[in-house]
C-alpha positions, 0 to 999 in steps of 0.5 A: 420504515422511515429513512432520511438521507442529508446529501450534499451536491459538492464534488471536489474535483481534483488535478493529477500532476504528473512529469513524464520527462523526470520520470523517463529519466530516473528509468534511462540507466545509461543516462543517469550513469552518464550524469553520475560521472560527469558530476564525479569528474566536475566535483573532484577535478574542481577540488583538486584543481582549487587545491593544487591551483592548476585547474587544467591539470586536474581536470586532465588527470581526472579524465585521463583515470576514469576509464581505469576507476570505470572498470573498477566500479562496476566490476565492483558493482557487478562482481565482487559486491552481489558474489561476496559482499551479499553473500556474506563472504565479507573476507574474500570481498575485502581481500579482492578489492584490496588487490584491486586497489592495489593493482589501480593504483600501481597502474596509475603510479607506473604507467599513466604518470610516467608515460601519459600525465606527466610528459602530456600535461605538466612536462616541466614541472612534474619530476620523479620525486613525484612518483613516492610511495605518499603519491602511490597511497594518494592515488590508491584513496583517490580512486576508493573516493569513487568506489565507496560512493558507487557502493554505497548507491548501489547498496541502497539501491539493493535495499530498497529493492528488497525493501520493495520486494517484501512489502509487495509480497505483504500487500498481496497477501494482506489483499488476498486475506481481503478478497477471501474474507470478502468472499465469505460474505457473498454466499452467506448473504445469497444463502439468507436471500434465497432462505427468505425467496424460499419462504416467501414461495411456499407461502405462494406470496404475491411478494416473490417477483419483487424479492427476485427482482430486488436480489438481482438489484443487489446482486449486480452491485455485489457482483460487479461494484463491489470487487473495488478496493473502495466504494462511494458512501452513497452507492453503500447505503443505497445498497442498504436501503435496498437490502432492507426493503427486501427484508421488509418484503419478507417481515411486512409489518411485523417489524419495525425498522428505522434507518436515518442517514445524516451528514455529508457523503458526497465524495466520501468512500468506503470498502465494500460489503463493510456495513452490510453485515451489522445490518443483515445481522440485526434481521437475522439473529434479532427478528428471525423468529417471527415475533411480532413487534420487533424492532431495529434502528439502523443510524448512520451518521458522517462528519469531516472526520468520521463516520459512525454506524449504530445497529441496534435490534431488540431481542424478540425470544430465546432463540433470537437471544441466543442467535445475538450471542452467537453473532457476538463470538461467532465467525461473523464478527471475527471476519469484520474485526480482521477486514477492518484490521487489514482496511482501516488499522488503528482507524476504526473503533468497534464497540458491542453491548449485549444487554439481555433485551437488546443487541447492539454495534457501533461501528466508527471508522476515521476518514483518511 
């Protein structure tokens, strides 16, 4: 078995910023409702204050009202919109706040005005004539300012909630997909294994300790390593390697394997228990039969931007013919195809030629 593995001793370390202080921030919901009124105050009494050219008064007007457009918020916010609003009840929703609007405003025009904003803040020049139905639909639009840009927020906050809701629920169950597709993989593996320990001990051969101490090299990872979501590249291969050389345990020299590795793998990841089957594959249904000059060619190439595997086994007998076609059609391949759907997406290319003296995968997956 001749392997040639190129690695390169470069780590590209990287640095995680993080700020704790926004964070806790964006977290506090008194304080961002604190700083969402006082820019309400600050904007709407600049405005005003800009268009009456009585800065003081507007910003006293602003104040003195926003307890009353408070209490409208988040009665709005609280009440009307999760009861009515989201529940499709879009008359009722409407009827209310307009009522409410109403009520605001009547109480801005009958008794704040008259009683508090008028004899406080502009006693010698604010009059009756002030107090018109213009002022009272003025005073109704002013608050509606506040209460469409509340809902507004707080429409957004529900969606992306919601938004937030469904694509955890499609990740569990995308990874729950990956963990049972995952677990399939292990019990047909050990299965083959122990067939090969089994074969091997009936035969008293002196190979056995060594096959069971290479099972339990690769059960350890399999156990242990394998359950990430991703893997280092090397870490895979090495896996491999070792699968292989359990194999050639087994087979000796009637089966020629070649495995090359060329390119870069340092820092490079991979899902896990990915690459294995095609090569447990090519043993199992191209030299299983015990033919002599069997062969497999195992490649392994990266590059900046991929990286590609070739498996490649000769077709040694009809068994192993049909064993190659059962693996073409068969749950093996529907299982890679669905995790490398669920892993890589439109990331990865997998082509398979099934020529009548040989078989052969070649799997490309793009680096993300």
């Amino acid at each position: 078995m001749e392997i040639k593995l190129s690695t390169a001793n470069t780590l590209d370390t990287g640095t995680t910023w993080s700020l704790p202080t926004l964070r806790s921030v964006t977290q506090n919901r008194m304080l961002l409702h604190l700083v969402f009124w006082s820019v309400y105050v600050v904007f709407f009494g600049l405005l005003y204050g800009s268009y009456i050219d009585d800065y003081y008064y507007a910003f006293m007007v602003e104040l003195v009202e926003l307890p009353f457009k408070m209490g409208l918020v988040y009665f709005n916010m609280y009440y009307l919109l999760p009861r009515y609003l989201l529940q499709k009840r879009y008359l009722e929703f409407f009827v209310y706040l307009l009522l409410l609007l109403v009520a605001i405003g009547a109480v801005m025009q009958f008794v704040l005005m008259p009683f508090l904003i008028h004899p406080l803040f502009c006693s010698a020049t604010c009059t009756e004539d002030n107090l018109n139905l213009y002022r009272f639909i003025k005073n109704m639009m002013n608050v509606s300012y506040v209460v469409a840009i509340s809902a507004v927020i707080a429409l957004l906050k529900n969606w992306y909630s919601h938004q937030q809701s469904a694509r955890n629920l499609t990740q569990d169950k995308l990874e729950a997909e990956l963990q049972f597709l995952k677990a399939q993989i292990h019990p047909h593996f050990l299965f083959n294994t122990l067939n090969s320990l089994y074969s091997l001990t009936l035969k008293k051969s002196d190979n056995a300790p060594e096959v069971v101490l290479k099972l339990s090299g690769l059960m350890d990872y399999m156990l242990y390593e394998a359950n990430a979501a991703m893997v280092p590249l090397e870490k895979e291969l090495n896996y491999i390697k070792n699968y292989i050389a359990l194999e050639q345990v087994r087979y000796g020299d009637r089966v020629d394997v070649q495995f090359s590795a060329t390119g870069s793998i340092a820092g490079r990841q991979v899902a896990p228990m990915l690459l294995l089957p095609f090569v447990e594959n090519a043993f199992k249904h191209g030299v299983s039969t015990e033919t002599k000059n069997a062969w497999i060619r195992i490649d392994v190439r990266v590059t900046e931007e991929e990286l590609v595997l070739l498996v490649e086994n000769c077709k040694c007998g009809d068994k192993a013919s049909k064993c190659s076609r059962d693996m073409a059609s068969g749950i093996g391949l529907k299982n890679l195809q669905r995790r490398l759907e669920l892993l890589y997406e439109e990331r990865y290319e997998l082509e398979i030629e099934d020529e009548p003296d040989s078989y052969s995968a070649r799997l490309s997956i793009m680096f993300a």
